[in-house]
DSSP file (Angstrom, degrees, kcal/mol; ACC not computed):
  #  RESIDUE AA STRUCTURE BP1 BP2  ACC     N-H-->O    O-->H-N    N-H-->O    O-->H-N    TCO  KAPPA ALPHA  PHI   PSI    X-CA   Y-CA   Z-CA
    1    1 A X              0   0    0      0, 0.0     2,-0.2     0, 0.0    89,-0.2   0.000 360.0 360.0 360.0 134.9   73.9   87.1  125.0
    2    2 A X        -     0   0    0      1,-0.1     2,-0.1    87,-0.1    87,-0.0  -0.461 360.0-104.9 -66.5 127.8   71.8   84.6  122.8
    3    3 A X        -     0   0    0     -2,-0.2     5,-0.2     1,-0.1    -1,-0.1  -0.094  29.3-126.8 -27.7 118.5   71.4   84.7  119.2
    4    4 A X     >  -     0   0    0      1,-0.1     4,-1.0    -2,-0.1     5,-0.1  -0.370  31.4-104.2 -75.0 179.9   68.1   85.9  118.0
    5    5 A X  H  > S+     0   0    0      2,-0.2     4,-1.6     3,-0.2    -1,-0.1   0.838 124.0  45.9 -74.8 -33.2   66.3   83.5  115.4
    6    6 A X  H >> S+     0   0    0      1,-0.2     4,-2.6     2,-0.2     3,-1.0   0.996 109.1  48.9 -67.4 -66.1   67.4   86.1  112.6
    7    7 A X  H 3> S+     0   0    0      1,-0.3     4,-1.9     2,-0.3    -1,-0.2   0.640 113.7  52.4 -45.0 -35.8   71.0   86.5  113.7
    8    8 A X  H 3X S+     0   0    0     -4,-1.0     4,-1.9     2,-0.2    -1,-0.3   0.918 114.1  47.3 -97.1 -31.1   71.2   82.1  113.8
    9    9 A X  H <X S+     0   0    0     -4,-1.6     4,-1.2    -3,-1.0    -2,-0.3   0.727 100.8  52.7 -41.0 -57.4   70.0   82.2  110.5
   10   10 A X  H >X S+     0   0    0     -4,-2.6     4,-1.5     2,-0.2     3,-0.6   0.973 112.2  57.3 -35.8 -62.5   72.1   84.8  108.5
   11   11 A X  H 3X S+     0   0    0     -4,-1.9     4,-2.8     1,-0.3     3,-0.5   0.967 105.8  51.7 -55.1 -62.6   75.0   82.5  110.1
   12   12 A X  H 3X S+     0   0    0     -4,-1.9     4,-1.0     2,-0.2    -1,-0.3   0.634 106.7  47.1 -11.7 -70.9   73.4   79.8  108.4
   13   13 A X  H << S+     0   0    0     -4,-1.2    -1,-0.2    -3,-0.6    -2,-0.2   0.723 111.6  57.3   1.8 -65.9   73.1   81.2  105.0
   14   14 A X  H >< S+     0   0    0     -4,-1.5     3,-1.0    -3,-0.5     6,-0.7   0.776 103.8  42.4  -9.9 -71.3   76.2   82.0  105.4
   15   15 A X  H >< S+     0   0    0     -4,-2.8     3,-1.1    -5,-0.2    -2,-0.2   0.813 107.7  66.6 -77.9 -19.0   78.0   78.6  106.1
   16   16 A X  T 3< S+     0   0    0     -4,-1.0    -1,-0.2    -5,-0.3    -3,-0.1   0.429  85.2  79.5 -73.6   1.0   75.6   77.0  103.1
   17   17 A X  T <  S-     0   0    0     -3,-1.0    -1,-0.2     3,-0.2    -2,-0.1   0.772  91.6-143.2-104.3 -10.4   77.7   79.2  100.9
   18   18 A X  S <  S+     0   0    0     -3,-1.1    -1,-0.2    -4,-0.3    -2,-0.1   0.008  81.0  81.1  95.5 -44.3   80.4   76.9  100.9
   19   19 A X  S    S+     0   0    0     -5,-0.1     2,-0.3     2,-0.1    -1,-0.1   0.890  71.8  72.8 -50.9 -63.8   82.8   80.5  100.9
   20   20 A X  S    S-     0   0    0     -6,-0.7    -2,-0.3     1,-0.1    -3,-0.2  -0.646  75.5-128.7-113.0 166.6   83.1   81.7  104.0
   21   21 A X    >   -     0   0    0     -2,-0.3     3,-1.4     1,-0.2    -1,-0.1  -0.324  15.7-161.9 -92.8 129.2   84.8   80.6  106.8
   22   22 A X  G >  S+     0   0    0      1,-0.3     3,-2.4    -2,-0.2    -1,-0.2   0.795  85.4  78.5-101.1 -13.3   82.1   80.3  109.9
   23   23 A X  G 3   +     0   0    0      1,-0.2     9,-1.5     2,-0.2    -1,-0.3   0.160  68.4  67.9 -56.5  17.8   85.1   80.3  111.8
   24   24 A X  G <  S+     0   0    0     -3,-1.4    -1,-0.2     7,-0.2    10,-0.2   0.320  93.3  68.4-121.9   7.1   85.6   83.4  111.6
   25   25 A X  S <  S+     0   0    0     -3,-2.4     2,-0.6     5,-0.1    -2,-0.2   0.004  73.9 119.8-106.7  15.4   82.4   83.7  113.9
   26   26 A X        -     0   0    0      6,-0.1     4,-0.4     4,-0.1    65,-0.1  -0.691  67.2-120.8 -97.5 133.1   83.8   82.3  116.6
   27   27 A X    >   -     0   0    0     -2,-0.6     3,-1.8     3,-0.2     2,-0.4   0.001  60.5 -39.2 -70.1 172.5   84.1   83.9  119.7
   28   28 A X  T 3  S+     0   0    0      1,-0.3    -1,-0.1     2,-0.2    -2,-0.0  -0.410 120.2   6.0  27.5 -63.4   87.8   84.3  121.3
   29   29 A X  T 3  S+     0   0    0     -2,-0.4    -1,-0.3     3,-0.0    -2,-0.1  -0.047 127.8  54.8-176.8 -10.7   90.2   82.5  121.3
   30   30 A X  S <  S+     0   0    0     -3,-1.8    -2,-0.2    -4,-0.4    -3,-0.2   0.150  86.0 115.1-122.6  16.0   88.6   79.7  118.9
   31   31 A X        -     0   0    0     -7,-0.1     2,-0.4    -6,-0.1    -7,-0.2  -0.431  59.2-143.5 -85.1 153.4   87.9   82.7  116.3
   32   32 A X        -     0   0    0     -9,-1.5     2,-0.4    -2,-0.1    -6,-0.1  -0.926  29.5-111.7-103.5 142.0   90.0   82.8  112.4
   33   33 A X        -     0   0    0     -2,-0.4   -10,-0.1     1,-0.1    42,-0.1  -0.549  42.2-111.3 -61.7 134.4   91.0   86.3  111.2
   34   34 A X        -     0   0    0     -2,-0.4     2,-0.2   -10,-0.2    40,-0.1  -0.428  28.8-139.3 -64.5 144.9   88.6   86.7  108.1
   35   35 A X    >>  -     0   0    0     38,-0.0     4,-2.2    -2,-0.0     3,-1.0  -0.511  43.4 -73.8 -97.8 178.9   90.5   86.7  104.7
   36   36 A X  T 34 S+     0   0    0      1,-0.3     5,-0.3     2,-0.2    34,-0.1   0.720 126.9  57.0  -6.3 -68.4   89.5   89.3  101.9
   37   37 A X  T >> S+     0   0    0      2,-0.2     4,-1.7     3,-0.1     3,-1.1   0.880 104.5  43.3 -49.3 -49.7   86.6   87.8  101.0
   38   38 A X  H <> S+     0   0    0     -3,-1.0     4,-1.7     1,-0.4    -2,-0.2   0.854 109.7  53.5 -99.7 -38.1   84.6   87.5  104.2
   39   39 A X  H 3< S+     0   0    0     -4,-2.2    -1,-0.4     2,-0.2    -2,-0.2   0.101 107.9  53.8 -74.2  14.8   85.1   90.8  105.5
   40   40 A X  H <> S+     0   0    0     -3,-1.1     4,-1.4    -5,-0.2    -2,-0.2   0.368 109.6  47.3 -95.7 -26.5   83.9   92.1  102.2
   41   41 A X  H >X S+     0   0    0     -4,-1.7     4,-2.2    -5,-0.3     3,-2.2   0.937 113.4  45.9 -72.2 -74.2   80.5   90.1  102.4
   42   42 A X  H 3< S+     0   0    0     -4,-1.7    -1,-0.2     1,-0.3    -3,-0.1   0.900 110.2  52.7 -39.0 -44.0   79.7   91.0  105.9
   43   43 A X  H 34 S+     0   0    0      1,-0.3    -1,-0.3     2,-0.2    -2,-0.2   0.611 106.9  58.4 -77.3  -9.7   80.7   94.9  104.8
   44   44 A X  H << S+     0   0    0     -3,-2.2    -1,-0.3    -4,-1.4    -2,-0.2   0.819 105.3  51.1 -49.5 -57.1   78.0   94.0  101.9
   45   45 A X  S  < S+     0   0    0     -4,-2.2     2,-0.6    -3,-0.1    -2,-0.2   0.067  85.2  85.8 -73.1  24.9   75.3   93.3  104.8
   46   46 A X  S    S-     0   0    0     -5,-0.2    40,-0.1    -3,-0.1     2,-0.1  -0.945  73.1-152.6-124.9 126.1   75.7   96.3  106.6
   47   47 A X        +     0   0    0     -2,-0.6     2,-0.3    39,-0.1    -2,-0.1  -0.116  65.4  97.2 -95.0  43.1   73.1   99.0  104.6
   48   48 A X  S    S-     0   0    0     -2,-0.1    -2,-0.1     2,-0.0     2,-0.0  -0.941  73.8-115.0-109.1 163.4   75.3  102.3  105.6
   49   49 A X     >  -     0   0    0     -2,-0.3     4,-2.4     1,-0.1     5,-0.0  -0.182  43.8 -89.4 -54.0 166.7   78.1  104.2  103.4
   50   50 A X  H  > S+     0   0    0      2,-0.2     4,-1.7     1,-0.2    -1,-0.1   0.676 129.2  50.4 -51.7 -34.2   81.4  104.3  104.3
   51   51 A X  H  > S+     0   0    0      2,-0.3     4,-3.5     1,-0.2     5,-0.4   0.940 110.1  53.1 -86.5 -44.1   81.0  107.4  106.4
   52   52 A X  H >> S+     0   0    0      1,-0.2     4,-2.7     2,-0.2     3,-0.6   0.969 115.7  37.3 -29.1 -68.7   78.0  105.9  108.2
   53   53 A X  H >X S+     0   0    0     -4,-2.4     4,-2.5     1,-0.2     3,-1.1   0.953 110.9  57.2 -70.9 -54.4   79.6  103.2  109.1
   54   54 A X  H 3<>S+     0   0    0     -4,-1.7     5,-6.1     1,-0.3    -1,-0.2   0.722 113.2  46.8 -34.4 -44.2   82.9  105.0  109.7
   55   55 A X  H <<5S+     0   0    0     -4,-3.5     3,-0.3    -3,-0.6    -1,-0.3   0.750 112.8  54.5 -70.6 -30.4   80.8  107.2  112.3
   56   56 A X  H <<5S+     0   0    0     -4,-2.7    -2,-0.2    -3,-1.1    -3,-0.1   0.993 115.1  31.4 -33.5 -62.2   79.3  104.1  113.7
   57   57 A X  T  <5S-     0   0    0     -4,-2.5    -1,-0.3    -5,-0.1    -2,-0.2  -0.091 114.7-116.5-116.3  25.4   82.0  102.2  114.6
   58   58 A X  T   5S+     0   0    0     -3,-0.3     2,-0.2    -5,-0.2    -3,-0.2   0.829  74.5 121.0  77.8  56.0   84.4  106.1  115.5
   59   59 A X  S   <S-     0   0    0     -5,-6.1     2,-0.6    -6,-0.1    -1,-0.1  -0.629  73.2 -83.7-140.9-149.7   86.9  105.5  112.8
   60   60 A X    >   -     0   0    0     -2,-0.2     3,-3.8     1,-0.2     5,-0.2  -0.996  29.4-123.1-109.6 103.5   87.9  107.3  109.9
   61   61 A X  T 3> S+     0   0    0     -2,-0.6     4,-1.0     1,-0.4    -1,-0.2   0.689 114.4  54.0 -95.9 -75.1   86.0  107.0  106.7
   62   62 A X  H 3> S+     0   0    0      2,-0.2     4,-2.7     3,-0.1    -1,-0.4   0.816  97.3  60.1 -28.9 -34.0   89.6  105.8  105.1
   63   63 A X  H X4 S+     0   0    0     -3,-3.8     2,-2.2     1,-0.2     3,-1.1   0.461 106.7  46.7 -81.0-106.1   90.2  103.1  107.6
   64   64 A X  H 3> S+     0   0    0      1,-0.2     4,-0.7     2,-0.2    -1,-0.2   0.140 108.3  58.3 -41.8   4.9   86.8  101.5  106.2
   65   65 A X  H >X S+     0   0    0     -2,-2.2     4,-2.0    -4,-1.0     3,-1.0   0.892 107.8  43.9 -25.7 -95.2   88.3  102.2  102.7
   66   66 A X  H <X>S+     0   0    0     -4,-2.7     5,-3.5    -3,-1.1     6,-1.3   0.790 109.1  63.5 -37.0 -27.1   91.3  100.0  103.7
   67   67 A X  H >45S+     0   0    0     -4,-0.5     3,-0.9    -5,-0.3     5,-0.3   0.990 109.1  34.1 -49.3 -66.7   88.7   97.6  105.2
   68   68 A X  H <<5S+     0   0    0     -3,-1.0    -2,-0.2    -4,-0.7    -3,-0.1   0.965 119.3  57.2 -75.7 -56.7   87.0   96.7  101.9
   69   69 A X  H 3<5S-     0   0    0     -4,-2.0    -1,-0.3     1,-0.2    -2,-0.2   0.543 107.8-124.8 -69.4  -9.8   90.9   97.1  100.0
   70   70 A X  T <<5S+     0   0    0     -3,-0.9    -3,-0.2    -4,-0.6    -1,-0.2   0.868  74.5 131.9  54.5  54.9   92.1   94.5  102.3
   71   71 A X      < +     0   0    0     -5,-3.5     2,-0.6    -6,-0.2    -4,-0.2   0.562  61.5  57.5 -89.5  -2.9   94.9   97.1  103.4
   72   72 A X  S    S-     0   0    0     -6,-1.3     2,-2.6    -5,-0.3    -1,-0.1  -0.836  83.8-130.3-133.2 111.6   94.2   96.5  107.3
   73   73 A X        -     0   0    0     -2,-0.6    -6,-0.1     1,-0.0   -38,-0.0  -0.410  30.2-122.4 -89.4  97.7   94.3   93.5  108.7
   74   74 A X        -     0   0    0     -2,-2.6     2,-0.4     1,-0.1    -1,-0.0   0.409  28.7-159.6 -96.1 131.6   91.3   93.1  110.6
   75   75 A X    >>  -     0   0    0    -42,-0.1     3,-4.5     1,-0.0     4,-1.3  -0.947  27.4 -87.4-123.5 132.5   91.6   92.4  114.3
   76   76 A X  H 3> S+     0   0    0     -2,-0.4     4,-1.2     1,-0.3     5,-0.1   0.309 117.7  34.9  40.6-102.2   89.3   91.0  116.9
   77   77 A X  H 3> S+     0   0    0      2,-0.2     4,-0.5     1,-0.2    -1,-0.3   0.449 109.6  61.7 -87.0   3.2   87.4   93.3  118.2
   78   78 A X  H <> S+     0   0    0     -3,-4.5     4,-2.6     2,-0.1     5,-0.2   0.792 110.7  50.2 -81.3 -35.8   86.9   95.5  114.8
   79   79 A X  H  X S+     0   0    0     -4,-1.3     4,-3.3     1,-0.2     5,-0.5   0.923 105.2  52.5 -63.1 -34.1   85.2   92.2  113.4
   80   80 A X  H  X S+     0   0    0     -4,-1.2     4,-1.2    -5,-0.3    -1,-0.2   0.916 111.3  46.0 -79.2 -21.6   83.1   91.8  116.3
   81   81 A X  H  X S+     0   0    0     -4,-0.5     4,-2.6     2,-0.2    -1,-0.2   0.842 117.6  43.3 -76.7 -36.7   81.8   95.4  115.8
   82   82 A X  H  X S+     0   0    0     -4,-2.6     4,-6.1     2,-0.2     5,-0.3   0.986 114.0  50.4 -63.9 -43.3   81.3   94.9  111.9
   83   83 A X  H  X>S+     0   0    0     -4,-3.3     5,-3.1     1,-0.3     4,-1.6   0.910 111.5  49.8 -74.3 -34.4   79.8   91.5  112.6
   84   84 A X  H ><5S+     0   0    0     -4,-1.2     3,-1.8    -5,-0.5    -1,-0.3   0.998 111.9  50.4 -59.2 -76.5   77.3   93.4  115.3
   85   85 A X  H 3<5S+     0   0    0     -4,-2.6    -2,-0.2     1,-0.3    -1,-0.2   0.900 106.4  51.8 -46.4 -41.4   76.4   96.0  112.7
   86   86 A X  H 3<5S-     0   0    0     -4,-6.1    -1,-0.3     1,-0.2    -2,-0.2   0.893 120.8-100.6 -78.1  -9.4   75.5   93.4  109.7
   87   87 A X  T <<5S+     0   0    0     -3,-1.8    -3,-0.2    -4,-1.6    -2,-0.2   0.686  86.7 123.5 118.3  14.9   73.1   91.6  111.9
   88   88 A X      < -     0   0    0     -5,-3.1     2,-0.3     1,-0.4   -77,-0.2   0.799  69.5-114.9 -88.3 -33.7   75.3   88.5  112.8
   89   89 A X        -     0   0    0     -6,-0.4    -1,-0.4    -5,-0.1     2,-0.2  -0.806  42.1 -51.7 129.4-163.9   75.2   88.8  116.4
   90   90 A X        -     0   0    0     -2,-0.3   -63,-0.1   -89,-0.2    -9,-0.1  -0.772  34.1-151.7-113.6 147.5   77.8   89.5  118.9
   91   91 A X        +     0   0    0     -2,-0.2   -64,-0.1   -65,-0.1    -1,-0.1   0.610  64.3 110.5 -85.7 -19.9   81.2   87.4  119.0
   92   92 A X              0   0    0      1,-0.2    -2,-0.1   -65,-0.1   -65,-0.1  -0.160 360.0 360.0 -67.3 164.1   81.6   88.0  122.6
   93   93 A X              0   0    0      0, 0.0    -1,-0.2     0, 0.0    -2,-0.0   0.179 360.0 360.0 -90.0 360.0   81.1   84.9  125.1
């Protein structure tokens, strides 16, 4: 699925920041795990609470707690579902 003009733009904004890693928007197999940082800035773009999102994405309010605390080390396909929620687009190919 294609990017939308918003979605190529957020990434943009993003890579200008000098911080985060745009590799960490890459689909499969050419993707970086997000450190600390970057999975707290995307969980910044997404405008629900913890529970919201926790009901979103069918996980337990706590596990996105451990998200933000950087207790869970963030895999694959839980990034591509955060990245989907803040408005980055889908990781998948």
């Amino acid at each position: 699925m294609a990017l939308t003009s918003t979605q190529i733009s957020l990434r943009q904004q993003l890579a200008a920041t000098g911080t985060f890693n745009i590799e960490t928007l890459l689909p499969g197999e050419e993707w970086s795990r997000p450190e600390l940082g970057e999975v707290r800035h995307v969980l910044s773009m997404i405008t629900l609470n913890d529970m919201q999102l926790a009901d979103r994405l069918h996980v337990k309010e706590r596990t996105v707690r451990k998200w933000r605390k950087g207790d869970i080390r963030m895999v694959f396909t839980t990034w591509c579902c955060l990245c989907q929620v803040a408005g980055l687009g889908s990781l998948l190919d």
